[in-house]
N, C-alpha and C positions, 0 to 999 in steps of 0.2 A: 677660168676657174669655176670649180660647180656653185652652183646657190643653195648647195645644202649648211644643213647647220654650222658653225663656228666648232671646231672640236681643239681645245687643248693640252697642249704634251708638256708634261715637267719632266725638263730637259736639264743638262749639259752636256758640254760636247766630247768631254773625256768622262761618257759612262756608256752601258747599253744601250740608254735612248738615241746613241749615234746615228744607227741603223734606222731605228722606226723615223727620224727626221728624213732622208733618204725614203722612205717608205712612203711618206706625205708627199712628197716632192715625185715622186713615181706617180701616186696615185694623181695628182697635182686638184689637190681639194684646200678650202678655205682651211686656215687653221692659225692655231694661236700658238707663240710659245712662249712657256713661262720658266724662265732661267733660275734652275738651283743649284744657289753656291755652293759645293759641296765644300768645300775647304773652307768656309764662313758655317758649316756646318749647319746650311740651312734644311738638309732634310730631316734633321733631328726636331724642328719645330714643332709644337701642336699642331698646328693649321694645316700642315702637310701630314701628318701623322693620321690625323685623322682620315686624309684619302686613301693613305698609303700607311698602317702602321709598321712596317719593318722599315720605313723609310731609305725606299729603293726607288730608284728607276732602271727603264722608263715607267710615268704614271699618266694615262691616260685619260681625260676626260671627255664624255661626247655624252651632249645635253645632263640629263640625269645619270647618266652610267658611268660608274669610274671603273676603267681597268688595267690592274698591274698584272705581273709576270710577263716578263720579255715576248715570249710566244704567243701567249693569250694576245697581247696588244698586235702582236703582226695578223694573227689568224681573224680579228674582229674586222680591223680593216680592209683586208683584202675583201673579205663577205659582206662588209658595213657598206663599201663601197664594186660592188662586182663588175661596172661598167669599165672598168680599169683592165680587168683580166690579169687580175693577179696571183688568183685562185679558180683551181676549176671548181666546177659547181659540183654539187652534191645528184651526183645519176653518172656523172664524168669518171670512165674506167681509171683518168690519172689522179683522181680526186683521194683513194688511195695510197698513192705513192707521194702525193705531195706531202698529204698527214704524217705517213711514217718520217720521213728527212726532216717536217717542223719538231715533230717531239723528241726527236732521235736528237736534236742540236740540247734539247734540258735535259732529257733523260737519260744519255750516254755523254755525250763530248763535252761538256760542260763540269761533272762529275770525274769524268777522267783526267779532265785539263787541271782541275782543281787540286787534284788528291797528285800528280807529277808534280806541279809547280810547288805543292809542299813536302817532296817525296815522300806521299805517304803510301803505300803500299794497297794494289788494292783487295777488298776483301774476297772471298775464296768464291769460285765462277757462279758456284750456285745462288751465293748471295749479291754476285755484284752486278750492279744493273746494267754495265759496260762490258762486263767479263775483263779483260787489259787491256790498254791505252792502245797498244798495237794493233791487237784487233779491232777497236774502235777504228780505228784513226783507216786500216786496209779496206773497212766495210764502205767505209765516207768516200776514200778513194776513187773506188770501185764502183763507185756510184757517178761518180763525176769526169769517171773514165767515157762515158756515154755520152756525154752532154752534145755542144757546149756547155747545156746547160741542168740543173738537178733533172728537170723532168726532161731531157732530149733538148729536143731543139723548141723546148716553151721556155721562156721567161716568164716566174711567178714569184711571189714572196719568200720562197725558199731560200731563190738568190740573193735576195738583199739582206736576210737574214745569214746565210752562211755566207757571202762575199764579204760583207763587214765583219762577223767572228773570225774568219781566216785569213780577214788584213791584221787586227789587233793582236791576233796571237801570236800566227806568225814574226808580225812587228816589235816582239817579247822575248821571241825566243819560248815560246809556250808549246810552240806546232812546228815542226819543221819546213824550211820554205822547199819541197821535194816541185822540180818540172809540173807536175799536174797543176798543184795547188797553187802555185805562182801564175799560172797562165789564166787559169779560173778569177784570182783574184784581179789580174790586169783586166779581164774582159767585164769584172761586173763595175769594176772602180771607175772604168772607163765612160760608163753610160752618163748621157746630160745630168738625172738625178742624183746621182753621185755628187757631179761636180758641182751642181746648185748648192746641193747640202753642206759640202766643206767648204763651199765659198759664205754660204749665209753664216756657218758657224764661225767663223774666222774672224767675220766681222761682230758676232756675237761677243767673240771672248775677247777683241781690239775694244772693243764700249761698253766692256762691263765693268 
């Protein structure tokens, strides 16, 4: 394990912080976790409010820096920690395509996943940040037509980031499980951090 600082994640395991637990466990660094009941309604607390006030996860803590939004917390550590290779670095020709697939996962498929699951229609192409679901969803494809993996044949935070969103959604009924996206998800689920992370969670939510 590294002997860098102690960093912790306010967590449960049926939320977004699924993925960044699996992300710890990729990078395989010290870390803490601190379990919020969300059905006890504990991220509504002050104490947590005050790190986080829309009282969401995941909420990351590493020494004095706290950071929320799902992607922010993936793109910190992968850079926080580089020796991992989980991002290419900044001069790295993939260092652009990595960027585009982390923010394409908030600011397209997340908005589009949201606005179908409540049929809401989405707004007109000029103003919508997606344009439609369908094209969203053929761009993402199309992208993972390449791989194995987002960036070709690198394994980077991308992965753990979209293997985990297109286990859960698919697992909803949110995403369609189409041949690509099935295959994609066996191969990122498949890796040892994966399996650490649903095994430590498991036991997480057996003694809580």
């Amino acid at each position: 394990m590294s002997s860098k600082p102690t960093l912790t994640l306010y967590h449960h395991p049926h939320s977004r912080s699924a993925g960044v637990r699996v992300m710890l466990e990729e990078l395989g660094v010290d870390h803490r976790i601190e379990l919020v009941d969300l059905q006890a309604g504990e991220q509504r607390r002050p104490e947590f409010l005050a790190l986080n006030p829309l009282g969401k996860l995941p909420t990351l803590v590493d020494g004095d820096t706290v950071v929320t939004e799902q992607v922010a917390v993936y793109l910190h550590l992968a850079d926080r920690f580089p020796e991992a290779g989980l991002a290419p670095p900044i001069g790295d020709p993939a260092r652009g395509t990595y960027l585009r697939w982390m923010v394409y996962y908030a600011s397209c498929f997340e908005p589009a996943v949201v606005d179908r699951s409540q049929k809401h229609e989405p707004a007109e192409p000029m103003m919508s940040p997606y344009r439609d679901f369908d094209s969203m969803l053929a761009a993402l494809e199309a992208q993972l037509a390449k791989g194995p993996w987002v960036l070709g044949e690198r394994f980077s935070a991308a992965d753990v980031l979209w293997g985990t969103a297109l286990r859960w959604t698919t697992q909803f009924g949110l995403v369609p499980k189409t041949p690509l996206i099935e295959a994609y998800i066996a191969r990122t689920t498949a890796r040892p951090a994966f399996q650490r992370a649903a095994e430590k969670d498991a036991e997480l939510l057996a003694t809580a």
